[in-house]
N, CA, C and O atoms as a GROMACS GRO file, in nm:
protein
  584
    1UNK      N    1   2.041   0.075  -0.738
    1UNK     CA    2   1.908   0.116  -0.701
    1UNK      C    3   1.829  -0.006  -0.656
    1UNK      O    4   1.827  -0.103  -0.733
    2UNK      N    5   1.769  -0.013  -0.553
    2UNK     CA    6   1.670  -0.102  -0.501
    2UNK      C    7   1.579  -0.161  -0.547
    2UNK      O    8   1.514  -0.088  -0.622
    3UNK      N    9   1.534  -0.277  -0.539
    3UNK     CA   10   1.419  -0.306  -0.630
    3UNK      C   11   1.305  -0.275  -0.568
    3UNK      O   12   1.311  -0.298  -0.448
    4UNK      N   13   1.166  -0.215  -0.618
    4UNK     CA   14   1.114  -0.200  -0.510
    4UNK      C   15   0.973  -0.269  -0.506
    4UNK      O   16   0.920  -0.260  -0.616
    5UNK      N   17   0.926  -0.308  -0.450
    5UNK     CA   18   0.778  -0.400  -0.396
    5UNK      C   19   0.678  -0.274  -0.413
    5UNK      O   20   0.671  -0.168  -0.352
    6UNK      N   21   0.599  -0.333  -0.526
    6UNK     CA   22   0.455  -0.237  -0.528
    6UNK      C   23   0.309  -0.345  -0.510
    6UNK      O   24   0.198  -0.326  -0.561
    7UNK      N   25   0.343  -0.434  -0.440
    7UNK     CA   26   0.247  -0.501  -0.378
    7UNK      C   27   0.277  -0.654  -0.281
    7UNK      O   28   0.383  -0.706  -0.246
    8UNK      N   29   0.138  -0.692  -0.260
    8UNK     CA   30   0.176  -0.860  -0.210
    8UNK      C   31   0.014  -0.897  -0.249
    8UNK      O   32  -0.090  -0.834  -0.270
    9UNK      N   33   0.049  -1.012  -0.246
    9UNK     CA   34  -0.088  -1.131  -0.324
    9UNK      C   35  -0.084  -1.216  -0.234
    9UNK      O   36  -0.009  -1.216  -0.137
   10UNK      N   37  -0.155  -1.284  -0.258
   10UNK     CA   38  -0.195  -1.401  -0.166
   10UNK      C   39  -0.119  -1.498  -0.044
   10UNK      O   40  -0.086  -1.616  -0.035
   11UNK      N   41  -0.111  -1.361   0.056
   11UNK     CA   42  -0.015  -1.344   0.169
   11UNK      C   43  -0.158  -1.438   0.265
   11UNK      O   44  -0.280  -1.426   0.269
   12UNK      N   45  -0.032  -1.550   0.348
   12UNK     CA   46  -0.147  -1.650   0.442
   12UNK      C   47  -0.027  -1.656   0.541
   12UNK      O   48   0.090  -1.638   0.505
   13UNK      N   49  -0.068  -1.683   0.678
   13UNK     CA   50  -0.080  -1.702   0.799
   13UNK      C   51  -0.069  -1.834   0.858
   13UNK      O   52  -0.161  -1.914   0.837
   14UNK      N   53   0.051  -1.874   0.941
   14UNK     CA   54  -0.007  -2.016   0.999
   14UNK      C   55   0.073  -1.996   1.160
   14UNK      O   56   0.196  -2.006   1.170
   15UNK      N   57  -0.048  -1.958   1.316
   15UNK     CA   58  -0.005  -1.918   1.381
   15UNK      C   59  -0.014  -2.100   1.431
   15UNK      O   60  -0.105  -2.182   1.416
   16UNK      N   61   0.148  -2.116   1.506
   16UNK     CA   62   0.132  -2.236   1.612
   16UNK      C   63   0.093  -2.219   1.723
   16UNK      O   64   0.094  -2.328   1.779
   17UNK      N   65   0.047  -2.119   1.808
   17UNK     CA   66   0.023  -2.099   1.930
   17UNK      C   67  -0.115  -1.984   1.913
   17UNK      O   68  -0.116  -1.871   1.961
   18UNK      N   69  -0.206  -2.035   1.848
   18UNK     CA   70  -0.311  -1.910   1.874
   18UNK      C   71  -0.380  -1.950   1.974
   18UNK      O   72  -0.489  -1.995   1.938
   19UNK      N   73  -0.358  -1.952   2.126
   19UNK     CA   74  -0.390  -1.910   2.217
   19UNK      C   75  -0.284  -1.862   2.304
   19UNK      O   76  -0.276  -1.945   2.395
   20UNK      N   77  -0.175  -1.743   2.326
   20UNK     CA   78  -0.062  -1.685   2.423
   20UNK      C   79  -0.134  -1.729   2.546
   20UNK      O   80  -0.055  -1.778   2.626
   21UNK      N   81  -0.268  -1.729   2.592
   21UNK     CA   82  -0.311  -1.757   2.714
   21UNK      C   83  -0.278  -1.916   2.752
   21UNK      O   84  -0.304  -1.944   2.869
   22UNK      N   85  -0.246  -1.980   2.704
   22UNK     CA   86  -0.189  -2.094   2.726
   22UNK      C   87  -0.103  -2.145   2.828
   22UNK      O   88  -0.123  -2.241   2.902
   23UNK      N   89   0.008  -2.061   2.821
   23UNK     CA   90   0.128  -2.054   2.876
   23UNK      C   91   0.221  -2.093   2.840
   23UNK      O   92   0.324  -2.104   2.906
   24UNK      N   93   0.200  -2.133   2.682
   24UNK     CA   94   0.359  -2.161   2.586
   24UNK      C   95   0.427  -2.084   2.597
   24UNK      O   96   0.375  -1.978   2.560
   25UNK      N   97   0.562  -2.068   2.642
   25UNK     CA   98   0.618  -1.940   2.631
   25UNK      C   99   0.706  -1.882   2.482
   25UNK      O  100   0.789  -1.791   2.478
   26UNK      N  101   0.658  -1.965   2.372
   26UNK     CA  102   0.680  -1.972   2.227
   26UNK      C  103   0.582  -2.002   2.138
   26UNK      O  104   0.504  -2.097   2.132
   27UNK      N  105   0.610  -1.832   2.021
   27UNK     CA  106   0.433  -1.865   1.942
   27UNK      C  107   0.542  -1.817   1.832
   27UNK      O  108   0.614  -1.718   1.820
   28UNK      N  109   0.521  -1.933   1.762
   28UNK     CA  110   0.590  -2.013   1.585
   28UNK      C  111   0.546  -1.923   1.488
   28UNK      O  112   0.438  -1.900   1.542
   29UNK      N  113   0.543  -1.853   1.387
   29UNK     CA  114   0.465  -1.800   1.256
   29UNK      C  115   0.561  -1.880   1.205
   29UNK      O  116   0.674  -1.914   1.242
   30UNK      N  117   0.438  -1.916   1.043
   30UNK     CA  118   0.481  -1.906   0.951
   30UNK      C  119   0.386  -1.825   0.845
   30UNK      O  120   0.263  -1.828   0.843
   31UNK      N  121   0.499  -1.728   0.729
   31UNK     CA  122   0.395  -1.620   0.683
   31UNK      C  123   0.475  -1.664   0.531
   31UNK      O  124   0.596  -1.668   0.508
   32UNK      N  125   0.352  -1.693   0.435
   32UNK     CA  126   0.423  -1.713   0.294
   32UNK      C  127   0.288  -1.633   0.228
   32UNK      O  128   0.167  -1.622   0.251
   33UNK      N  129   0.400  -1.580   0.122
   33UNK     CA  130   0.281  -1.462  -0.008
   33UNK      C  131   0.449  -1.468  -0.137
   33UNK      O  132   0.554  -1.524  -0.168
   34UNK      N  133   0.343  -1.350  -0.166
   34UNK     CA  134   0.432  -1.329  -0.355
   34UNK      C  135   0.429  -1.168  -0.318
   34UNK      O  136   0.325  -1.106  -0.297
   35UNK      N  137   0.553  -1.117  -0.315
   35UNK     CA  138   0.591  -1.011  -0.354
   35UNK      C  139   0.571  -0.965  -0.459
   35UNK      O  140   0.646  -1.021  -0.538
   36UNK      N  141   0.491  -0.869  -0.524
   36UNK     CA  142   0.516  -0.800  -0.656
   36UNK      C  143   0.630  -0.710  -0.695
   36UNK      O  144   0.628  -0.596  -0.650
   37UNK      N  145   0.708  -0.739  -0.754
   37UNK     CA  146   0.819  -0.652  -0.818
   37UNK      C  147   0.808  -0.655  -0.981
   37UNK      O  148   0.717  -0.707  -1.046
   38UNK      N  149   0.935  -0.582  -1.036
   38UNK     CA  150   0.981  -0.562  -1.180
   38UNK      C  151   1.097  -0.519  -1.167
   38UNK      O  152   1.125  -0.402  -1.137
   39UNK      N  153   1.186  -0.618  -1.189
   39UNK     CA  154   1.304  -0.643  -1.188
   39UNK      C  155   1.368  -0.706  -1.332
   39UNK      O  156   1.364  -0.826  -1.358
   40UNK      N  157   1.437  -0.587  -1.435
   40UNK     CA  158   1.524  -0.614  -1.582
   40UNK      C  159   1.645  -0.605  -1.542
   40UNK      O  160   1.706  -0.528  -1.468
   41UNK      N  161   1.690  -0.773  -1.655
   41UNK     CA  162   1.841  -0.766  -1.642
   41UNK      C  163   1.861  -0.617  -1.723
   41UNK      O  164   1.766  -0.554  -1.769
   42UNK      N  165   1.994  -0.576  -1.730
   42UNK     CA  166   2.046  -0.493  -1.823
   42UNK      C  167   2.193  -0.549  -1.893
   42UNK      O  168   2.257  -0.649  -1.862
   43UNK      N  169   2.220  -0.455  -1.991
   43UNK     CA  170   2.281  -0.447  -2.095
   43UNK      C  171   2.439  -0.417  -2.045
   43UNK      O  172   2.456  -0.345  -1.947
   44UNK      N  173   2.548  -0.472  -2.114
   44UNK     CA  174   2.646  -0.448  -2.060
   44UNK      C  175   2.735  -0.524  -1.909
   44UNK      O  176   2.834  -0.464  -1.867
   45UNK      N  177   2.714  -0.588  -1.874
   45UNK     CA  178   2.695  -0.642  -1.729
   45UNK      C  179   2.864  -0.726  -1.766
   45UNK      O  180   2.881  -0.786  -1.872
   46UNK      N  181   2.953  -0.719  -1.680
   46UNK     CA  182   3.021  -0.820  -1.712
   46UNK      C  183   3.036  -0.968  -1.720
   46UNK      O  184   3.130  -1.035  -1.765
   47UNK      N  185   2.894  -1.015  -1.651
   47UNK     CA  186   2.908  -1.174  -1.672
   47UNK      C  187   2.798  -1.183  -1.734
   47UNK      O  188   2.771  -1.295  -1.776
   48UNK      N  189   2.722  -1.097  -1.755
   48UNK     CA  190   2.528  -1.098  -1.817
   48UNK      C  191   2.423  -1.087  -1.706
   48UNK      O  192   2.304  -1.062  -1.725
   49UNK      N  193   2.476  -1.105  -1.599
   49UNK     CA  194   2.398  -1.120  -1.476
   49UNK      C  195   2.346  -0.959  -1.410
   49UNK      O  196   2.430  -0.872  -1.386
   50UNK      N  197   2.258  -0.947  -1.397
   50UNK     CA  198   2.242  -0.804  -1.344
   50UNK      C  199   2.169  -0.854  -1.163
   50UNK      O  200   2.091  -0.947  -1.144
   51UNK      N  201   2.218  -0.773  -1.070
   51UNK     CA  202   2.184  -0.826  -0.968
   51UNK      C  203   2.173  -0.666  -0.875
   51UNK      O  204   2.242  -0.563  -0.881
   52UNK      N  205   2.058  -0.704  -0.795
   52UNK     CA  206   1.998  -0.604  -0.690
   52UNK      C  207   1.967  -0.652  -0.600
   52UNK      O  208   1.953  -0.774  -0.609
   53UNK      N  209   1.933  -0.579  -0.445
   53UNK     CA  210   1.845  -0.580  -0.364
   53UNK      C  211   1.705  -0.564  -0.328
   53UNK      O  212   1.658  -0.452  -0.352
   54UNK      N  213   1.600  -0.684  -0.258
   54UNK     CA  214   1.496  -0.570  -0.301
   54UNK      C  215   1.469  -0.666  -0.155
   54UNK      O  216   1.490  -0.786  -0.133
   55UNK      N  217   1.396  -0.525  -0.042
   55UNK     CA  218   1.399  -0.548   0.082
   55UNK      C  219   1.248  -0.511   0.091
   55UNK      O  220   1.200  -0.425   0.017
   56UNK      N  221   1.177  -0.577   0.180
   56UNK     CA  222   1.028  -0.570   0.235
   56UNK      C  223   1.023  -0.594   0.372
   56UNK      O  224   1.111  -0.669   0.413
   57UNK      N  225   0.914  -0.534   0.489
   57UNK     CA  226   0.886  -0.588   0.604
   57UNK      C  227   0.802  -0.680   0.577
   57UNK      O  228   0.729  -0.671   0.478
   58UNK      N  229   0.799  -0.780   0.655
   58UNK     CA  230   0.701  -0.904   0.633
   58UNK      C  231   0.506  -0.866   0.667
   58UNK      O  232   0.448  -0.807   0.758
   59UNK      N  233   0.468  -0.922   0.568
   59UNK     CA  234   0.328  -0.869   0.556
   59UNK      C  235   0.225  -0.928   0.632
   59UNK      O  236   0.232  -1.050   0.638
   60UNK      N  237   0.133  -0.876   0.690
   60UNK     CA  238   0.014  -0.944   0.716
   60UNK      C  239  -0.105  -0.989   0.573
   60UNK      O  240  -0.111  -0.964   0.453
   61UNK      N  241  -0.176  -1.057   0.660
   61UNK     CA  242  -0.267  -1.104   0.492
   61UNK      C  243  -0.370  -1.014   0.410
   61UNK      O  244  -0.446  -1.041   0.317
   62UNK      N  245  -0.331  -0.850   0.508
   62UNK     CA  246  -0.449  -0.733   0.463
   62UNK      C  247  -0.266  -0.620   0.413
   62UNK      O  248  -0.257  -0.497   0.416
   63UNK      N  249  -0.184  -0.692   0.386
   63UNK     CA  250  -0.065  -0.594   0.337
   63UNK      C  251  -0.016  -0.509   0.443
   63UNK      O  252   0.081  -0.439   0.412
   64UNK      N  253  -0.058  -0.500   0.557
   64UNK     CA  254   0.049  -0.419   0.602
   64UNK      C  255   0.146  -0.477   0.712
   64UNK      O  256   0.127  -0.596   0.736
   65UNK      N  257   0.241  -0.418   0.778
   65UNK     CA  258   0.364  -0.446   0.834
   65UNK      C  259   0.270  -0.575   0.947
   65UNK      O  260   0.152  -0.569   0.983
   66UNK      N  261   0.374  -0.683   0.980
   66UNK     CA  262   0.329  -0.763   1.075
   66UNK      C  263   0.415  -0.722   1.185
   66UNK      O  264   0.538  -0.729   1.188
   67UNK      N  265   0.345  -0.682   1.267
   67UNK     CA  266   0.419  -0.665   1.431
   67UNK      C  267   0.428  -0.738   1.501
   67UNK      O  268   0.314  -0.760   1.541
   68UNK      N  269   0.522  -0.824   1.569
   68UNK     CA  270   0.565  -0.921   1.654
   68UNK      C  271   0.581  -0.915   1.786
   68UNK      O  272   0.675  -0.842   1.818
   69UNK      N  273   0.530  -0.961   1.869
   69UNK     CA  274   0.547  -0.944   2.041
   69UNK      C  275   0.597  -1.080   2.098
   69UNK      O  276   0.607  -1.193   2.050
   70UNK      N  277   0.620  -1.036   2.197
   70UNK     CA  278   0.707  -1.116   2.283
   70UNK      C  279   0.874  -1.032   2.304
   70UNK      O  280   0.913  -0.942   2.229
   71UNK      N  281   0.940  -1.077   2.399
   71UNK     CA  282   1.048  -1.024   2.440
   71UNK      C  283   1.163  -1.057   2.377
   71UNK      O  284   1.265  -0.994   2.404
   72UNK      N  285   1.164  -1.174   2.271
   72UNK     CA  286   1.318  -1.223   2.164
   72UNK      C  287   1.196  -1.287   2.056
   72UNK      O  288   1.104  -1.369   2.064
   73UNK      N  289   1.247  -1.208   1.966
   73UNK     CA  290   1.211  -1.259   1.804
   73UNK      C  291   1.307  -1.279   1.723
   73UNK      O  292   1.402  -1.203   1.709
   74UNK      N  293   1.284  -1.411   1.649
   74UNK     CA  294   1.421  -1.394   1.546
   74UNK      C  295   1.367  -1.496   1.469
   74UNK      O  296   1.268  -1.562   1.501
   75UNK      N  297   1.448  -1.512   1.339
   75UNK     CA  298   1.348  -1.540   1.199
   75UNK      C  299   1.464  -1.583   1.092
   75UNK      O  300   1.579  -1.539   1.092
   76UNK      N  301   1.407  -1.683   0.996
   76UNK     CA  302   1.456  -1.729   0.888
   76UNK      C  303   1.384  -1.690   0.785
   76UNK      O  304   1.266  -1.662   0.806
   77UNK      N  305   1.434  -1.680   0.663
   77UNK     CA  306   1.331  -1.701   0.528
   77UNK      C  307   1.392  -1.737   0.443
   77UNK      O  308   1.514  -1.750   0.439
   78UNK      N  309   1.278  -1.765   0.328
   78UNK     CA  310   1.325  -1.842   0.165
   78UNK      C  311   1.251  -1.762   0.081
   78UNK      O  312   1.129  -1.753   0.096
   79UNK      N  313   1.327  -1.687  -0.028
   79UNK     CA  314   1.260  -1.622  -0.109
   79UNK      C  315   1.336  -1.676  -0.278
   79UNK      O  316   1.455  -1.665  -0.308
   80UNK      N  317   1.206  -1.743  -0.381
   80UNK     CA  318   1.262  -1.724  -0.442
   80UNK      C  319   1.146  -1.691  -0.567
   80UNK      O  320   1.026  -1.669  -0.551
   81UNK      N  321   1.221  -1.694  -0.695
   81UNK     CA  322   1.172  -1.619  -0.796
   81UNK      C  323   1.030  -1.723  -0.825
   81UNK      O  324   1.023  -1.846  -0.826
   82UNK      N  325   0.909  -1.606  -0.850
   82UNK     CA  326   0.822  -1.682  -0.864
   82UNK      C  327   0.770  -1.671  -1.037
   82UNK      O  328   0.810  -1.764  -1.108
   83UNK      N  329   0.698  -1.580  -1.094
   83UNK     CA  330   0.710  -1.548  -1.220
   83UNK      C  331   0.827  -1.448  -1.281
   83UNK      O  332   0.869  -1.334  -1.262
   84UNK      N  333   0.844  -1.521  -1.338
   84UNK     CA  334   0.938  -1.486  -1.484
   84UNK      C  335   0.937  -1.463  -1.591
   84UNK      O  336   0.836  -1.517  -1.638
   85UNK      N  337   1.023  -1.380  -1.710
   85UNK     CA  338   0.930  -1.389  -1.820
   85UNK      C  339   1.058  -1.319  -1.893
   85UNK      O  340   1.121  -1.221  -1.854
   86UNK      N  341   1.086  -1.421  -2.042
   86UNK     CA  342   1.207  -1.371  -2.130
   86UNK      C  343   1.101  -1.381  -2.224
   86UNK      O  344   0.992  -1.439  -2.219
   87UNK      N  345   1.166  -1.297  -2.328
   87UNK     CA  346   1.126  -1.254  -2.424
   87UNK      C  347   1.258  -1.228  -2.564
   87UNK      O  348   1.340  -1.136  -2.567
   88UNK      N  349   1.244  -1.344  -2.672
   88UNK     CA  350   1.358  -1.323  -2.753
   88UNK      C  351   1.493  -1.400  -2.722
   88UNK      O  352   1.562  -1.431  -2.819
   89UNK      N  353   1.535  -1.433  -2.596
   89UNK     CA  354   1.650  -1.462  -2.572
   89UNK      C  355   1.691  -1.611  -2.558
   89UNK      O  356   1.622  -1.655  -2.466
   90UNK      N  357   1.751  -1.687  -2.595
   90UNK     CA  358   1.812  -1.852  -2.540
   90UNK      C  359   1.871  -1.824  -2.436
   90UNK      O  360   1.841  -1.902  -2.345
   91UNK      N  361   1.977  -1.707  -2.392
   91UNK     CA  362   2.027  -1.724  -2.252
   91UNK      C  363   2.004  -1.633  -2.125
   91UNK      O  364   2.048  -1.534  -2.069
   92UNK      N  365   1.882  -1.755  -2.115
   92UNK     CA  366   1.808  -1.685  -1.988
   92UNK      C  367   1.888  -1.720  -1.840
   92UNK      O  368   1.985  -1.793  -1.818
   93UNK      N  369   1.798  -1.629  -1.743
   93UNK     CA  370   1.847  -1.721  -1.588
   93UNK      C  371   1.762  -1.609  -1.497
   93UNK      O  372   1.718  -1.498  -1.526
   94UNK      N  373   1.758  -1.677  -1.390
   94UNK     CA  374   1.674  -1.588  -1.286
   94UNK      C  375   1.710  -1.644  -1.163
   94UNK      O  376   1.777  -1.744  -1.187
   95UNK      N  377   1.693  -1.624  -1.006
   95UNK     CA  378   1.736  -1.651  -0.961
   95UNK      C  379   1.726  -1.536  -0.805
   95UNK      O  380   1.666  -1.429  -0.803
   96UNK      N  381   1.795  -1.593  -0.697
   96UNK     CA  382   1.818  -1.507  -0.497
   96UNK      C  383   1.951  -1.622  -0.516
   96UNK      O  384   1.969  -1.738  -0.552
   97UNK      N  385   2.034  -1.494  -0.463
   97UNK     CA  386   2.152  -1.512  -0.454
   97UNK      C  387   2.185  -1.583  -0.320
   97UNK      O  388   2.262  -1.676  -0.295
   98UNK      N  389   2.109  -1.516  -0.246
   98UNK     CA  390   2.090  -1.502  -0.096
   98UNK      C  391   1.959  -1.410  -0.004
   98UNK      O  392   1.900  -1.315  -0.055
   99UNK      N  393   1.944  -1.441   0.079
   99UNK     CA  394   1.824  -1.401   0.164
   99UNK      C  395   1.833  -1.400   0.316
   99UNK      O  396   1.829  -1.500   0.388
  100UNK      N  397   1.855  -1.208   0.376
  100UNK     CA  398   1.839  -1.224   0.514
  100UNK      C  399   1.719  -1.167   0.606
  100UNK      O  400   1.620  -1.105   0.568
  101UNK      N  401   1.763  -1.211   0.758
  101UNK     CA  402   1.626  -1.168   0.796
  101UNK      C  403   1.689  -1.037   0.904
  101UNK      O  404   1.785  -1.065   0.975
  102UNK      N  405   1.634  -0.907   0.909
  102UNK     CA  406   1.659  -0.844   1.020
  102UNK      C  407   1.527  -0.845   1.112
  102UNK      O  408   1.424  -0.837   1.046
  103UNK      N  409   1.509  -0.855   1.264
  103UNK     CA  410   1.443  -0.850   1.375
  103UNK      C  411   1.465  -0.676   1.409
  103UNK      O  412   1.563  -0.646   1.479
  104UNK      N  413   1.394  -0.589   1.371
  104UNK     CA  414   1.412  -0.479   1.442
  104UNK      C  415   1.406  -0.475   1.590
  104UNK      O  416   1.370  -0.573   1.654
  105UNK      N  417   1.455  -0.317   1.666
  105UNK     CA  418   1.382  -0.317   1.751
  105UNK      C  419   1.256  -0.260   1.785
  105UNK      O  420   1.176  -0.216   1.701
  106UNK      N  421   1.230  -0.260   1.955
  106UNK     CA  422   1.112  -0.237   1.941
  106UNK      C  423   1.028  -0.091   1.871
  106UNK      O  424   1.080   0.021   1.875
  107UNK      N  425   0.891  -0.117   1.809
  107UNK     CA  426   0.886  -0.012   1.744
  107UNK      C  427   0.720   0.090   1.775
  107UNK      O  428   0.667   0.181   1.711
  108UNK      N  429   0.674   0.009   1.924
  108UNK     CA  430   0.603   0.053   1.948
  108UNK      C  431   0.580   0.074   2.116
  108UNK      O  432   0.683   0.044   2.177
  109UNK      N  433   0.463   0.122   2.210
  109UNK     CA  434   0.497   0.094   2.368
  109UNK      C  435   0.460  -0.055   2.386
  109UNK      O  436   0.470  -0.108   2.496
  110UNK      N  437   0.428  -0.107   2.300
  110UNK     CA  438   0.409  -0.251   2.298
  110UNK      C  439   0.504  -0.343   2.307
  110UNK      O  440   0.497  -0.452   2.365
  111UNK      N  441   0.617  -0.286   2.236
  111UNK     CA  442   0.709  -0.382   2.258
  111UNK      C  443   0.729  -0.458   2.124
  111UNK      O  444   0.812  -0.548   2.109
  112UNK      N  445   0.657  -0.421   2.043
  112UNK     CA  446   0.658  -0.529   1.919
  112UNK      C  447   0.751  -0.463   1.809
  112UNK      O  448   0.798  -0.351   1.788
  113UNK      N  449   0.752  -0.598   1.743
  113UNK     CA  450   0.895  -0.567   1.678
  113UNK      C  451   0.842  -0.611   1.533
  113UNK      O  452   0.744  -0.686   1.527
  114UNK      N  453   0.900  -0.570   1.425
  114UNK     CA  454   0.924  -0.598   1.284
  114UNK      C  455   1.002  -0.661   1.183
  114UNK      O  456   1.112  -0.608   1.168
  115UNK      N  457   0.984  -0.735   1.128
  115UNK     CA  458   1.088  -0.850   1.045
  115UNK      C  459   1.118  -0.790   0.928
  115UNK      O  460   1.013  -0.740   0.886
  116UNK      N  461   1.231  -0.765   0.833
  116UNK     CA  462   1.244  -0.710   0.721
  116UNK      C  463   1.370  -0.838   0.682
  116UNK      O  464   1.472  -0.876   0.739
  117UNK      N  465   1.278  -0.884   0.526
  117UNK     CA  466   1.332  -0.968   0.423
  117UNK      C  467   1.409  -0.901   0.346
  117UNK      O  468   1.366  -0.812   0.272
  118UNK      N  469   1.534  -0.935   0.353
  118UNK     CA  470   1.665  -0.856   0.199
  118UNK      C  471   1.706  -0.989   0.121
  118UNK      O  472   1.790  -1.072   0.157
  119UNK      N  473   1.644  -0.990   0.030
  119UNK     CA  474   1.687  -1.069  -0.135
  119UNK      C  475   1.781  -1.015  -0.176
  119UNK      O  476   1.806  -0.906  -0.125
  120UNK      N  477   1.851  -1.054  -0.257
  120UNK     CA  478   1.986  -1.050  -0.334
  120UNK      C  479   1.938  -1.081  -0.477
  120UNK      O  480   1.994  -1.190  -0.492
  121UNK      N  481   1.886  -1.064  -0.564
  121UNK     CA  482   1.759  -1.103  -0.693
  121UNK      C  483   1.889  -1.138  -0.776
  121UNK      O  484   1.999  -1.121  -0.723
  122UNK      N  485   1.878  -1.185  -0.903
  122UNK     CA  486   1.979  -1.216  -1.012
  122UNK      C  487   1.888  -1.216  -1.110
  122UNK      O  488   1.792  -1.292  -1.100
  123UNK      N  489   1.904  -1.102  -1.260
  123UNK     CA  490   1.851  -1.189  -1.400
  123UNK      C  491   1.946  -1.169  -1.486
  123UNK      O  492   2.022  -1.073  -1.468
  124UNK      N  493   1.960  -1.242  -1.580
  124UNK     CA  494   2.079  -1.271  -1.695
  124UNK      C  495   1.956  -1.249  -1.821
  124UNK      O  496   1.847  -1.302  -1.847
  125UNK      N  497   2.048  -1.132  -1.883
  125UNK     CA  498   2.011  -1.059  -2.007
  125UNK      C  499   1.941  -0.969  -1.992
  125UNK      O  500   1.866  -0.970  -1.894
  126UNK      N  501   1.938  -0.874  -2.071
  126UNK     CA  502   1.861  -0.751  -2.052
  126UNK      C  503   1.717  -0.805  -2.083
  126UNK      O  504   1.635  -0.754  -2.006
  127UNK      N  505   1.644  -0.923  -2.203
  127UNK     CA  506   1.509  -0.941  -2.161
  127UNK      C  507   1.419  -0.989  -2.087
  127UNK      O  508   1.296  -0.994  -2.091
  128UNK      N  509   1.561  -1.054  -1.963
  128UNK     CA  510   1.462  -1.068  -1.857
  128UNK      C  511   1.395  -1.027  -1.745
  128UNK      O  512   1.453  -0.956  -1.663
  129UNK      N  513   1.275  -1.063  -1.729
  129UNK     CA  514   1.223  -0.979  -1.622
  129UNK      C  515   1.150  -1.022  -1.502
  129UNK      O  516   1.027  -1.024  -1.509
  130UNK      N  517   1.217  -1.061  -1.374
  130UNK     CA  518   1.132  -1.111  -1.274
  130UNK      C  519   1.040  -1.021  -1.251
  130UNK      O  520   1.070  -0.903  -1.270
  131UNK      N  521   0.866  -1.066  -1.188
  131UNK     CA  522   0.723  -1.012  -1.208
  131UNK      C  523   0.686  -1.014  -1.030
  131UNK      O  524   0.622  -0.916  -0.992
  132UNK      N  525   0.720  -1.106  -0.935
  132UNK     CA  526   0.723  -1.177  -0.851
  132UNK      C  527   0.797  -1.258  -0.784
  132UNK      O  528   0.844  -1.359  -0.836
  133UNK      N  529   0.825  -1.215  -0.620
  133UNK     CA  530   0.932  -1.340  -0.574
  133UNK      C  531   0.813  -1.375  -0.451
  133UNK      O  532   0.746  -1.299  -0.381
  134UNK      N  533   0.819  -1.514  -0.457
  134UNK     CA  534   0.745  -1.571  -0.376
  134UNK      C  535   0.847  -1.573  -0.217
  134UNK      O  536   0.970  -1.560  -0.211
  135UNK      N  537   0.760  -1.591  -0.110
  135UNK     CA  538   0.849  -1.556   0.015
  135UNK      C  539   0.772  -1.691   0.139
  135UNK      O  540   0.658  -1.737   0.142
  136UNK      N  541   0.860  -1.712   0.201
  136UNK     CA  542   0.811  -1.801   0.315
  136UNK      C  543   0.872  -1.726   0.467
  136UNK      O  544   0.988  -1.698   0.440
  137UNK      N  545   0.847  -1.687   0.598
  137UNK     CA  546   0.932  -1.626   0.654
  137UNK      C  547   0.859  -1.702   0.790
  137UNK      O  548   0.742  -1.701   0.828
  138UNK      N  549   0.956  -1.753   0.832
  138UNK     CA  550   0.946  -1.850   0.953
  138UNK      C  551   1.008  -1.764   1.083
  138UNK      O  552   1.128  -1.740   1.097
  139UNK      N  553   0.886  -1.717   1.187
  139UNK     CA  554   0.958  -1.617   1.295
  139UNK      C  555   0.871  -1.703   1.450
  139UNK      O  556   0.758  -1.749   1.463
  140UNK      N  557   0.987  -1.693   1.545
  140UNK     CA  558   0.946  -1.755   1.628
  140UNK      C  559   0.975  -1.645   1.741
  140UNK      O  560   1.091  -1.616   1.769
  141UNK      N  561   0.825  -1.562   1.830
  141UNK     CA  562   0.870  -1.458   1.935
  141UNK      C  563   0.855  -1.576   2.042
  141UNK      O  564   0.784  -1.676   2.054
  142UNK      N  565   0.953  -1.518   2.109
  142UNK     CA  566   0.968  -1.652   2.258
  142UNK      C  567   0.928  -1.499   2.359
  142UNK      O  568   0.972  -1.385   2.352
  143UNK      N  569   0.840  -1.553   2.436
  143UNK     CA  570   0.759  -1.465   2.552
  143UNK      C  571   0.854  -1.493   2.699
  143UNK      O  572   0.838  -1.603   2.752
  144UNK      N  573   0.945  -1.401   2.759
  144UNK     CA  574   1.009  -1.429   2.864
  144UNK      C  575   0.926  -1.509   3.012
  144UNK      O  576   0.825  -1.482   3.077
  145UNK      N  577   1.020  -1.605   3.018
  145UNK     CA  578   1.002  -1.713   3.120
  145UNK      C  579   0.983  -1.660   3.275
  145UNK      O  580   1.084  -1.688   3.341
  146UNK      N  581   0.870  -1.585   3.359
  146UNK     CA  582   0.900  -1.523   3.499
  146UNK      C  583   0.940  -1.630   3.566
  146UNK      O  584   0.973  -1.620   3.684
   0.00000   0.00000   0.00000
């Protein structure tokens, strides 16, 4: 079962090209916030490790989907655990296994497109519980060259 995001916090913005009228034909984001999740290891696990997915579109700084324009978008990110919290246990662990980025296509007559972050989460023992994964997502739309 998925982990699932019931919010974002203090989601910020850093555009390299805020003027497209320019004629750069490349405008840089970078978009970092904190995912809210609740994510428990469980019981039974064969190494102690309990591990899920938990997938989000990348946010604007008012929470909703960020739409991307230009004619090729494509994107990196780093997500990792931000609060944590054991309770009772010496053998803790928390942890992203891994982290990808999909570039949808287009999803409007605009042309703009959508970034979706997939974590790979890890917690060891059933009392632990990631609260938050902090996210950085670096997307660069390149605007075709006439």
């Amino acid at each position: 079962m998925a982990i699932q995001v019931v919010g974002f916090d203090n989601v910020q913005l850093v555009d390299f090209n805020p003027n497209p009228a320019s004629g750069t034909p490349n405008d840089l984001f970078l978009i970092t916030g904190v995912a809210k999740i609740q994510f428990s290891g469980t019981a039974g696990t064969p190494d102690g490790w309990t591990r899920d997915t938990c997938s989000f579109d990348v946010p604007t700084p008012d929470g909703q989907t960020f739409l991307f324009s230009g004619g090729d978008v494509s994107a990196s990110a780093l997500v990792v655990p931000a609060t944590v919290q054991n309770v009772g246990s010496e053998d803790i662990g928390f942890g992203v296994d891994s982290v990808s980025t999909v570039v949808s296509e287009p999803v409007n007559m605009q042309k703009q497109r959508k970034v979706t972050l997939t974590a790979r989460v890890v917690v060891r023992d059933p009392q632990g519980i990631i609260w938050r994964l902090a996210f950085q997502a670096n997307v660069l739309a390149r605007i075709p060259v006439r």
